[in-house]
C-alpha positions in Angstrom: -7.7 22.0 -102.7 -8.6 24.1 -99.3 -10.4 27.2 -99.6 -9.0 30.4 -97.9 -10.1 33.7 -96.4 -8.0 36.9 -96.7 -8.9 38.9 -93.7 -9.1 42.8 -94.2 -5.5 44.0 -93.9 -3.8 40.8 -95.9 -1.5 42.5 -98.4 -3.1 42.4 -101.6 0.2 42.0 -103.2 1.4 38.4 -101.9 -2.7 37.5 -102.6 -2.0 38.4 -106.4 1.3 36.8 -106.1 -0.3 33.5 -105.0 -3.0 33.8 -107.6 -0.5 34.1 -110.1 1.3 30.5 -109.1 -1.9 28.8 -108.3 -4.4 29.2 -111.0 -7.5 26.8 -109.1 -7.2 29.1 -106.1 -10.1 29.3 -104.1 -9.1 32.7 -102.5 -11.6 35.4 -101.4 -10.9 38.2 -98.9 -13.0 40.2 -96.5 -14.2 43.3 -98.9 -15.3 40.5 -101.1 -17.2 38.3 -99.1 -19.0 41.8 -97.6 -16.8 41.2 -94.0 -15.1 44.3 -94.0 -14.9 45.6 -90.2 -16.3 42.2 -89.0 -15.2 41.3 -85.5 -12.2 38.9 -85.2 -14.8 36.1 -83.7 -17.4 36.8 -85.8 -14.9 36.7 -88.7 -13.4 33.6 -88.0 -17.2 32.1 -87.7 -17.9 32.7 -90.9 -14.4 31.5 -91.9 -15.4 28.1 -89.9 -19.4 28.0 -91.3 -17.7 28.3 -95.1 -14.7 25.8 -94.2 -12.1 28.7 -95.1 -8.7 29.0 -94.2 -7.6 32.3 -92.6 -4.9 34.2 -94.2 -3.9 37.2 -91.9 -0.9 39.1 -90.9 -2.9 39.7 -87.2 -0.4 37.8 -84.5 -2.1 39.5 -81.7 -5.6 39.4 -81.2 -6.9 36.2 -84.2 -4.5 33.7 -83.1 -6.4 34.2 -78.9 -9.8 33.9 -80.6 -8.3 31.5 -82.5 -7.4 29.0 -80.0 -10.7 30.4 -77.8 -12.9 28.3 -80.6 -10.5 25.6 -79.7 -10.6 25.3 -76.2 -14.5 25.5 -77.1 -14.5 22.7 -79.2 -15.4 24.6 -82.4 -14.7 24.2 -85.8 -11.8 26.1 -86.7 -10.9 25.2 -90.4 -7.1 26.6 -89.5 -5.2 30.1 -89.7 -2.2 31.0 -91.4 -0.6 34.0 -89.5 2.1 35.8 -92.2 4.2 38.5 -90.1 4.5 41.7 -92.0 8.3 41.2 -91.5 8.5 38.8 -94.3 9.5 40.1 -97.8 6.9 40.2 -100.3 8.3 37.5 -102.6 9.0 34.9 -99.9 5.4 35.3 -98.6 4.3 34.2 -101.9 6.5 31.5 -102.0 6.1 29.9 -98.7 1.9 30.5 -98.5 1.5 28.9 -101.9 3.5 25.6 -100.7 1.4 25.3 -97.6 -1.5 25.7 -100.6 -0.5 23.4 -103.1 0.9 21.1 -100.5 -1.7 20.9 -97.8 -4.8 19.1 -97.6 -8.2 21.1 -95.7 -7.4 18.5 -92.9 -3.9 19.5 -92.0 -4.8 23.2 -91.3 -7.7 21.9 -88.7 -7.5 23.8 -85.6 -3.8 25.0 -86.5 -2.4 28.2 -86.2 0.8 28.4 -88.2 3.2 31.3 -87.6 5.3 32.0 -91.0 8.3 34.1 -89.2 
């Protein structure tokens, strides 16, 4: 199974949703890994250096460093960009399919926009 990074600001509430429906979760988030006010690149560098998954509700400025790395030829382990528009439930619902059914290689160097 992937592993996955929570930036900052991801609502705690769909990341104990998700923990609840997918007990081997390898889930930490920013406060945790001591990345609180870390700089979107430097952020998704240590996202990249730990092979982690970015889980963020940031459609403006992650997704352009994002693709940045890209055009740079960088590892970029993938992003998941959840808008805040989506209700609670079906957050959970849709970010634990890509979890369960994703493998680590078919998040590299994606950015995926849940609506």
């Amino acid at each position: 199974m992937a592993l996955f990074l929570a930036d900052e600001n991801f609502s705690h509430r769909i990341i104990r949703g998700v923990r609840l429906r997918i007990k081997e979760l390898d889930l930490v988030t920013a406060q945790k890994a001591g990345k609180s006010g870390t700089r979107d690149p430097e952020l998704l560098e240590w996202a990249a250096d730990q092979n982690r998954i970015l889980l963020t509700h940031d459609r403006q400025t992650i997704p352009k460093h994002a693709y940045d790395r890209i055009r740079a030829h960088l590892k970029m382990p993938g992003i998941i960009v959840v808008s805040t528009n989506l209700p609670v439930g079906e957050a959970i619902e849709v970010v634990s399919m890509y979890i369960e059914y994703g493998e680590m290689n078919d998040f590299d160097h994606q950015v995926i926009f849940l609506p």
